[in-house]
PLY file of the C-alpha trace (Angstrom):
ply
format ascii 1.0
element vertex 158
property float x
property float y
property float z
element edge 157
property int vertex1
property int vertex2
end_header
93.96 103.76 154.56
94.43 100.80 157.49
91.45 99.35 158.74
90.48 98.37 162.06
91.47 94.91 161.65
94.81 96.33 160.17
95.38 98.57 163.19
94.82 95.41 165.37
96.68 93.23 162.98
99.60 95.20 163.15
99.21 95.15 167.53
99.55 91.27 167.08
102.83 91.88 165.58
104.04 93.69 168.12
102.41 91.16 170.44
105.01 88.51 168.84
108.23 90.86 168.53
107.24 91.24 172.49
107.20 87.55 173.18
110.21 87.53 171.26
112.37 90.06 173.05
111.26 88.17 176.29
108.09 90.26 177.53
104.68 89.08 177.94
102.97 88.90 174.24
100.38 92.07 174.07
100.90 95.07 171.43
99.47 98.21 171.08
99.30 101.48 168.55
98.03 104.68 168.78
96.00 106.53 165.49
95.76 109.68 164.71
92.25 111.98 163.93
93.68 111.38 160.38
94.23 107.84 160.59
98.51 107.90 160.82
99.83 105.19 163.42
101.48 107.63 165.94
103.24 105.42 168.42
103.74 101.35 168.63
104.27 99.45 171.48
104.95 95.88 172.78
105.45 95.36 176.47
108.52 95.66 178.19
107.84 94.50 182.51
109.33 91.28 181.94
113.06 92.80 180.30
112.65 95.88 181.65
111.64 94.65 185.27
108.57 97.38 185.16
105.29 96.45 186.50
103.61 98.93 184.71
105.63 97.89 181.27
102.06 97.08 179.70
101.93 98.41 175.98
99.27 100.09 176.26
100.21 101.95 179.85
103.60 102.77 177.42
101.95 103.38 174.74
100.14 106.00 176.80
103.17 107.63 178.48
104.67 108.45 175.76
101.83 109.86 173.76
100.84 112.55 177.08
104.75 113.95 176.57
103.77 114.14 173.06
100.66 115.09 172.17
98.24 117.76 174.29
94.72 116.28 175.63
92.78 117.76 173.39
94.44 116.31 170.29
94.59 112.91 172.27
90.84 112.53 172.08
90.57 112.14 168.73
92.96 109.72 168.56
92.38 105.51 169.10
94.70 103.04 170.93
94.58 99.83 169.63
95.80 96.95 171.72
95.67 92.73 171.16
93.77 92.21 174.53
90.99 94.45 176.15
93.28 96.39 178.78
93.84 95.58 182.40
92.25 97.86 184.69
95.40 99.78 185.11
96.05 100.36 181.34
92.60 101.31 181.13
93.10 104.11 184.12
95.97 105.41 181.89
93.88 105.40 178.48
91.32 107.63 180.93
93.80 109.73 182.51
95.59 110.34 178.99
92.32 111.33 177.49
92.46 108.92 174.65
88.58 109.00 173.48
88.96 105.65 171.74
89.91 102.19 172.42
89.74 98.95 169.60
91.04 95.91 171.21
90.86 92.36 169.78
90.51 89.59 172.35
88.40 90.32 175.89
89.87 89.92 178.89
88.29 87.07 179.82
89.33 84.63 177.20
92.91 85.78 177.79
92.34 84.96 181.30
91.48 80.91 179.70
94.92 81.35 177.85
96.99 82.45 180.72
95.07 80.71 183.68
96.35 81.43 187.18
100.35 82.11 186.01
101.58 84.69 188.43
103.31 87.12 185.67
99.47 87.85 184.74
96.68 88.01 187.15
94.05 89.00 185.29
91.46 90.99 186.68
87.48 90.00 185.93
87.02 93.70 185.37
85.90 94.68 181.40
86.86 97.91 180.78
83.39 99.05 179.91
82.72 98.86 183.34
86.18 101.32 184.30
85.04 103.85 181.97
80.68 103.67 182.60
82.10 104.84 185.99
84.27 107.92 184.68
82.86 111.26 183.34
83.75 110.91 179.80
82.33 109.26 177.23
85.16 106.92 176.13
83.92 105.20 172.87
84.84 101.09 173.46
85.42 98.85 169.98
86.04 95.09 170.42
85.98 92.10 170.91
87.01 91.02 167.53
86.24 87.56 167.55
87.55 86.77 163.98
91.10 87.76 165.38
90.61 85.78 168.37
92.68 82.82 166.94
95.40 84.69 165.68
96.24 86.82 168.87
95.64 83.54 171.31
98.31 81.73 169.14
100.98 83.96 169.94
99.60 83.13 173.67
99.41 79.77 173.56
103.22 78.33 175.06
104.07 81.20 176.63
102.00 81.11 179.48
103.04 77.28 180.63
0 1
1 2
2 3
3 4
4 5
5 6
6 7
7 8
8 9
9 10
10 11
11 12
12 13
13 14
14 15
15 16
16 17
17 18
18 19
19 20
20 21
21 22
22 23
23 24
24 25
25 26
26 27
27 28
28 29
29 30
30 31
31 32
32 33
33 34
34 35
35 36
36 37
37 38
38 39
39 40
40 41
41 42
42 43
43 44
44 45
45 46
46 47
47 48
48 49
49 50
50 51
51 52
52 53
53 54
54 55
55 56
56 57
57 58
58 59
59 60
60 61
61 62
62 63
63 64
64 65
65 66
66 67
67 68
68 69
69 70
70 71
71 72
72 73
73 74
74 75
75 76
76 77
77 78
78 79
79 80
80 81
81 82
82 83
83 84
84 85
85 86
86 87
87 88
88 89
89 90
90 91
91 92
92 93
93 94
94 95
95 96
96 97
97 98
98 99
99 100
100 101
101 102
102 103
103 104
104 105
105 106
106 107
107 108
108 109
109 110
110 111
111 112
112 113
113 114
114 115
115 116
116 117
117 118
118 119
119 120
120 121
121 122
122 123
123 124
124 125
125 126
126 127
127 128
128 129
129 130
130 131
131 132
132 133
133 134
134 135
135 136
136 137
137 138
138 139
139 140
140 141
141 142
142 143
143 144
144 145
145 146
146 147
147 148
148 149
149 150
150 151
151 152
152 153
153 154
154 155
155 156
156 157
């Protein structure tokens, strides 16, 4: 069975077939109770000219047509950065009750600086969710991944 790190692995992958295709480099999965990857997920604003095109806000969409809300909280997204305050609304809203994400926000925010496509917010997710009414279980940093994911960063941002 895929580990954590796997899962997360796996998300940087995407990351890079992202960057790849043209979009900004994040990637995200979703895991099932038992473990199976359900949905993957690279972003898509850039081609796609979508400003909610995140992977994990994708991610999300397409797992509420799937999957009902009670199902979804057993599940885990994984994404390469700690989400936005927008992807972390739609993790909330979808009723995901788990989120694993590699690199925080903040040191993407040293990897991306003050580029336009990416104005990271100095919000941590932990603080979106301590203000909710569920009890949305929060996994990360990772900081032995923290190389990996900020090399398919580093270039891209200018």
């Amino acid at each position: 069975m895929a580990t954590q790190l796997d899962h997360l692995l796996r998300c940087n992958q995407l990351a890079r077939a992202a960057r790849e295709s043209g979009n900004t480099p994040f990637g995200a999965l979703l895991v099932g109770p038992d473990g199976q990857v359900l949905i993957e997920q690279g972003n898509i604003e850039l081609t796609e000219h979508k400003c909610t095109g995140h992977a994990e806000t994708q991610a999300l969409e397409r797992a509420s047509q799937r999957y009902d809300k009670d199902f979804l909280w057993g599940c885990a997204l994984y994404t390469t950065v700690e989400p936005c305050a927008m992807c972390a609304g739609a993790l909330y809203w979808a009723n995901v009750g788990t989120l694993v994400y590699g690199l925080a926000e903040r040191d993407l925010l040293v990897l991306t600086g003050a580029n336009l496509i990416n104005p990271t917010f100095d919000l941590p997710c932990r603080e979106i969710f301590a203000r909710g009414q569920k009890p949305i279980t929060v996994i990360g940093p990772f900081p032995e991944l923290a190389e990996a994911i900020a090399q398919v960063h580093r270039g891209f941002w200018g």
